[in-house]
C-alpha positions as CSV (number, residue, x, y, z in Angstrom):
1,X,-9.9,13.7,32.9
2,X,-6.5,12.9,33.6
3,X,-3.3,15.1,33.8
4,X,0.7,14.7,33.3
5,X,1.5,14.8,37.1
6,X,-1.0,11.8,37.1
7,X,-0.1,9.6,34.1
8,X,2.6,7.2,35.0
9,X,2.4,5.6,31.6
10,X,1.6,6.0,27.5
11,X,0.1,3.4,25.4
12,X,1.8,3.3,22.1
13,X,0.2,2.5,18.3
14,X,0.6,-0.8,17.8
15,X,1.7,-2.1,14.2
16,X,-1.2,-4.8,13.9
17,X,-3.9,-6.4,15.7
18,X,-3.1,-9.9,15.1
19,X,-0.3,-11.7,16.8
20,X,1.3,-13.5,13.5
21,X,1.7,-9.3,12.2
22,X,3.2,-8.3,15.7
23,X,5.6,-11.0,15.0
24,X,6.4,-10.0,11.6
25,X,6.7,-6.4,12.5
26,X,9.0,-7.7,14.9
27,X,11.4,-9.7,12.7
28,X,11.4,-6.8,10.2
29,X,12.4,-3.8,12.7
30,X,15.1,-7.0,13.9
31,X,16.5,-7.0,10.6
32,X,16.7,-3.0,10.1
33,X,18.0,-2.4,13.7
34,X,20.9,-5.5,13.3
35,X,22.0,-4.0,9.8
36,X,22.1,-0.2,11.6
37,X,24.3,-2.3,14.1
38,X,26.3,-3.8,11.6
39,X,26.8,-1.4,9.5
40,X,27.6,1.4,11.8
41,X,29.6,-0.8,13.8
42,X,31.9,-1.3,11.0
43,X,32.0,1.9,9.5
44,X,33.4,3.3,13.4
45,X,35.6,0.3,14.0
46,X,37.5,0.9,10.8
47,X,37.6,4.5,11.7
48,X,38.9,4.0,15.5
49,X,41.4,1.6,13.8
50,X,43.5,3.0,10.9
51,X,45.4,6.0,11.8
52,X,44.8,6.7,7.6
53,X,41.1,7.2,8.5
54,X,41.6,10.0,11.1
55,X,40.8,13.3,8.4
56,X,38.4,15.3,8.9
57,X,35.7,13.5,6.5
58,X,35.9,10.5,8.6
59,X,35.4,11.7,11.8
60,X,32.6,13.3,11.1
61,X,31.3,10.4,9.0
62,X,32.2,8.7,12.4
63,X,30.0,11.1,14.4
64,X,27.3,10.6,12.1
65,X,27.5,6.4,12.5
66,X,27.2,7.5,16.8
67,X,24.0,9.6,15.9
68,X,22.6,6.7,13.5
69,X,23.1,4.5,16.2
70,X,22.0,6.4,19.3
71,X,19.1,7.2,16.8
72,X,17.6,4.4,16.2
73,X,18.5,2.7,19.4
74,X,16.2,5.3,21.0
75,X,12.9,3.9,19.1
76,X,13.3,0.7,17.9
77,X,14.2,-1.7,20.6
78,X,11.2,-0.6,22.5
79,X,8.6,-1.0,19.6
80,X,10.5,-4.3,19.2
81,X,10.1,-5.6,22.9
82,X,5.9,-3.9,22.7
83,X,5.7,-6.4,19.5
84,X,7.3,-9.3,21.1
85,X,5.5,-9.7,24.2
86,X,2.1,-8.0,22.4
87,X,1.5,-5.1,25.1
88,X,1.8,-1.4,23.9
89,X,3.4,0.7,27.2
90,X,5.8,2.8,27.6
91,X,6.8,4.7,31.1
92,X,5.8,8.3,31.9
93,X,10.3,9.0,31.9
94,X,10.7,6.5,29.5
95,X,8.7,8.7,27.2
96,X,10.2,11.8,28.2
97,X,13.9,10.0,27.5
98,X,12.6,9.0,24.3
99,X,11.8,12.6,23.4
100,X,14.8,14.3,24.5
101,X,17.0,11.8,23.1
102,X,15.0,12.0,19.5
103,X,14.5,15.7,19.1
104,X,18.2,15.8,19.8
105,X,19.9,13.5,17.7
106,X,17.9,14.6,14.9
107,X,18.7,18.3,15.2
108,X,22.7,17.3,15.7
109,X,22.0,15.0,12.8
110,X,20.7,17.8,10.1
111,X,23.3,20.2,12.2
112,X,26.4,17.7,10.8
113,X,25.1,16.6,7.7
114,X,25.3,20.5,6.8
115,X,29.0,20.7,8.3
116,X,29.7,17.1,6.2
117,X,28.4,19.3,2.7
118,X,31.0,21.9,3.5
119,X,33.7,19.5,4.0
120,X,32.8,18.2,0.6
121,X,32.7,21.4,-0.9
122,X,36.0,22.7,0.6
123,X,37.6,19.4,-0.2
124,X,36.7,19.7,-3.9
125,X,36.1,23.3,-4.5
126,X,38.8,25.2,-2.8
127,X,41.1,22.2,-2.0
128,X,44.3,24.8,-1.7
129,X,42.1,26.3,1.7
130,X,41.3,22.6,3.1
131,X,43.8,21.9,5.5
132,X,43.1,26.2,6.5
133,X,39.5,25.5,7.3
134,X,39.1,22.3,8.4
135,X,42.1,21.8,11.0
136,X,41.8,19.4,13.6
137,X,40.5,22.0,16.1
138,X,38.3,23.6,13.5
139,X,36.6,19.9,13.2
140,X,36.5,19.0,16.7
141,X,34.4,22.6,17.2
142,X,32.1,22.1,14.8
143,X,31.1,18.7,15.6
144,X,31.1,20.0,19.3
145,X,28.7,22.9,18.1
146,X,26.3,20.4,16.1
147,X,25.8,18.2,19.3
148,X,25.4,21.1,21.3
149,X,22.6,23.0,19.5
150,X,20.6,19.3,19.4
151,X,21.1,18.8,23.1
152,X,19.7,22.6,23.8
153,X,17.0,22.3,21.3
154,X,16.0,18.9,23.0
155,X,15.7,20.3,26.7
156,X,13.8,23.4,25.5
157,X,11.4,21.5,23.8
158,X,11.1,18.7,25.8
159,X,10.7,20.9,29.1
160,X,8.2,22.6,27.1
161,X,6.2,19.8,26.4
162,X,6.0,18.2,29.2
163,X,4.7,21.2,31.1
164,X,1.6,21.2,29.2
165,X,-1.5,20.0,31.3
166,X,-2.3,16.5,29.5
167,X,-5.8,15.5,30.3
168,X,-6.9,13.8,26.6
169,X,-6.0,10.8,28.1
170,X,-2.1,8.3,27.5
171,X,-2.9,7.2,23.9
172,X,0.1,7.8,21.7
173,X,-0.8,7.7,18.3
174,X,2.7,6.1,17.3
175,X,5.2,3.5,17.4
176,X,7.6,5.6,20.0
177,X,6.6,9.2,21.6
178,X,7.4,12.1,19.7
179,X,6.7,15.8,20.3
180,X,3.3,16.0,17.9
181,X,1.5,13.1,18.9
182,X,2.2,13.9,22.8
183,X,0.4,17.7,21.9
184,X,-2.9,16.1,20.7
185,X,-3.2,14.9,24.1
186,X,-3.0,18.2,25.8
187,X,-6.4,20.8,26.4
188,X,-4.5,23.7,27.0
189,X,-4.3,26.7,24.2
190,X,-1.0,27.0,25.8
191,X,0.5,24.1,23.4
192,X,0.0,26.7,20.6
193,X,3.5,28.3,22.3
194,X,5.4,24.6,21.7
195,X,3.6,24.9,18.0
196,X,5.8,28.1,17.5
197,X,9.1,26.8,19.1
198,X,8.8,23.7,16.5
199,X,7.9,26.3,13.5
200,X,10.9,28.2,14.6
201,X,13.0,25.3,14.9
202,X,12.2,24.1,11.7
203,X,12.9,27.6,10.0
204,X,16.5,27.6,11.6
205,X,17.0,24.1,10.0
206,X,15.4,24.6,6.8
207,X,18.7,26.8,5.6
208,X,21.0,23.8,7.1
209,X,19.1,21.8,3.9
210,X,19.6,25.3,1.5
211,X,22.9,25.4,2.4
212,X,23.6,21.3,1.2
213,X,22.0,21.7,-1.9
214,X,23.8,24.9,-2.8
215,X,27.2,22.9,-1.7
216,X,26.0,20.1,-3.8
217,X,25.5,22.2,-6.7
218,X,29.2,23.8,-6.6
219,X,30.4,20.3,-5.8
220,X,28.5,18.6,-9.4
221,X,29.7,21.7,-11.3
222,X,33.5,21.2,-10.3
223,X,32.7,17.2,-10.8
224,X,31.7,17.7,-14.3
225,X,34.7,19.6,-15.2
226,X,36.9,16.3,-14.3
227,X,38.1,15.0,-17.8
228,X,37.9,11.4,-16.3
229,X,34.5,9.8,-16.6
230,X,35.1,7.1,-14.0
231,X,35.9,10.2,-11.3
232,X,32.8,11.9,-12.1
233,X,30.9,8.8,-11.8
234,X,32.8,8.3,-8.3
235,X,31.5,11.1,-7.0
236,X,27.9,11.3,-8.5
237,X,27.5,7.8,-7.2
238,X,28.5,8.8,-3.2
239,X,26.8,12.5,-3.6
240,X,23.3,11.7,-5.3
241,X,22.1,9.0,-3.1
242,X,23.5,10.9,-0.2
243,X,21.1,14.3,-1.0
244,X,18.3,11.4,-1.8
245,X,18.3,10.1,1.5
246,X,18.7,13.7,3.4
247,X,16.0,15.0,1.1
248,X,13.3,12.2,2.3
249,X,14.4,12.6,5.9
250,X,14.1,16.4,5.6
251,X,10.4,16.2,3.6
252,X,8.9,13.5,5.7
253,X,9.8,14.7,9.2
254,X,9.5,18.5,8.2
255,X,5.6,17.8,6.7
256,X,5.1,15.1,9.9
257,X,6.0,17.9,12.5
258,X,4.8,20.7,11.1
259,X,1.5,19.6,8.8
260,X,-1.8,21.0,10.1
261,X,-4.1,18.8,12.6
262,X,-6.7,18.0,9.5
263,X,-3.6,16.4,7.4
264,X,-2.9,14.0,10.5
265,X,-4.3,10.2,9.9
266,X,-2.9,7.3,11.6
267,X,-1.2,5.1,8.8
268,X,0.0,8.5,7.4
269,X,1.8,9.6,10.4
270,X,3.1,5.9,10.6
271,X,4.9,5.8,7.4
272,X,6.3,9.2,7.6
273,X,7.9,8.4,11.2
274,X,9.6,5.3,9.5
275,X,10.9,7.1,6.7
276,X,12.5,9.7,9.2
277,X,12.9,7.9,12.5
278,X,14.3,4.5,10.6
279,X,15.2,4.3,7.1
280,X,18.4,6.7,7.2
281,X,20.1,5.4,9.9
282,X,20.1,1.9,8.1
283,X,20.4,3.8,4.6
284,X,23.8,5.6,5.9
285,X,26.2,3.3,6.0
286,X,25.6,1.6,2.8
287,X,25.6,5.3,0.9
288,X,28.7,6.4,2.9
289,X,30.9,3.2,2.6
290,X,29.6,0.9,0.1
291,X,31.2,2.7,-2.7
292,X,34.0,3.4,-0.7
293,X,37.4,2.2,-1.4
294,X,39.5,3.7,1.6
295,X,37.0,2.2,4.2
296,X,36.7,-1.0,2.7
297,X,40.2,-1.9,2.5
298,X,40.6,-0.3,6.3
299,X,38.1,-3.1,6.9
300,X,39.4,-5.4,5.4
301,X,42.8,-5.5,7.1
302,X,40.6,-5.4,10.4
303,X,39.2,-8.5,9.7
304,X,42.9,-10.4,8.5
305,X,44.1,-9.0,12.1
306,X,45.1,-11.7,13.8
307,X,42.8,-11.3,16.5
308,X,40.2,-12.3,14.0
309,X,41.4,-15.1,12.4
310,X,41.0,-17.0,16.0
């Protein structure tokens, strides 16, 4: 029997058994974290750099590229080293890092991807009202409040947590340590009250995701009443993979936290954390500046800057 002022470290799921797998699990989380970098990277830099850029879509589009990043550099790199040099620990703080820093990104995350929707919706909706609702103070405020409610959220849960008696052993049944996984190891009845706080959580959420599709439906009616065809492709082609994207983040991390204990099996709980923990934050950038026109030519004359043609 063994309890959390006693464990100093976690043993986390390893991908494969087999060293030649461990190495291909490594070169594929390489490739995903480098194209985060990348494309994040680029999508901030062009941001910072052209004074054209500074409206309020982009910097929130900017804070999302910080979350994506922070996101996945929370997980990744350390399944990537376990891979690498074939071991599968994790500190006792670096696990409690790991959590805090998760559970709050991904709050502030869903928190601005709802304040991005009703930028959209102002913007094409009630354009006469956008420069009303969305001033420059209005935006720094909201972004302020979305990173605030994920930091909060993260210390009450993650203080909750960890002051559960743990004495199933250190076994994390996943690739980084996350809030359900860490309550299977706990004996206490008393994890039933961090059960709650993450039902409640997820009810306070679940109308961020209402609230994006209902903006999304007002923004596709106004879209179809455009007489140009190519402008309502323009704007199907941003918004639809957009709400594809948010909707299999919201469904797989919703159904991973908050699925009963008999629905939990290994590969299951694998998948669904890559879909949520990975995917979007290498999905983003592509959705939010592949198709578009304004960032790509702000990149493009931060590349012919004369700094970079040395």
């Amino acid at each position: 029997m063994t309890n959390s002022s006693s464990i100093t470290q976690f043993l986390l799921l390893a991908f494969a058994d087999t060293r030649e797998l461990q190495l291909l699990h490594f070169c594929l989380f390489l490739g995903i974290y480098l194209a985060a970098l990348m494309g994040n990277g680029l999508i901030i830099t062009a941001i910072a750099c052209d004074h054209r850029l500074h409206t309020p879509m982009y910097f929130f589009l900017l804070n999302l590229s910080v979350l994506d990043l922070s996101s996945i550099s929370s997980t990744v790199p350390n399944s990537m080293a376990n891979s690498l040099w074939y071991t599968r620990t994790i500190s006792f703080f670096g696990c409690v890092a790991q959590i805090f820093l998760f559970s709050s990104l991904i709050v502030t995350e869903y928190c601005l991807l709802t304040i991005m929707a009703y930028d959209r919706y102002v913007a094409i909706c009630k354009p006469l009202h956008y420069g009303t609702l969305l001033g420059s103070r209005a935006c720094v405020h909201m972004a302020a409040a979305a990173w605030g409610t994920g930091f909060l959220n993260a210390l009450l849960h993650t203080a909750n947590t960890f002051s559960l008696p743990l004495c199933e052993g250190n076994t994390v049944k996943q690739f980084f340590c996350e809030i359900p996984q860490i309550l299977k190891l706990s004996c206490s009845h008393s994890h039933l009250r961090e059960v709650g706080l993450l039902v409640v959580s997820a009810c306070l959420l679940f109308p961020c995701f209402v609230f994006i599709v209902l903006s999304y439906v007002q923004i596709f009616r106004a879209v179809l009443r455009i007489p140009s065809e190519q402008g309502r492709q323009k704007a199907f082609s941003t918004c639809l993979p957009h709400l594809a994207v948010l909707s299999l983040c919201v469904s797989t991390s919703f159904f991973a936290y908050l699925k009963p204990p008999s629905m939990s099996f290994q590969s299951l709980d694998l998948v669904l954390a890559v879909l949520y923990s990975v995917v979007p934050p290498a999905l983003n950038p592509l959705i939010y500046s592949l198709r578009n026109k304004e960032l790509k030519d702000s990149l493009r004359k931060v590349f012919e800057h004369p700094l970079f043609q040395h």
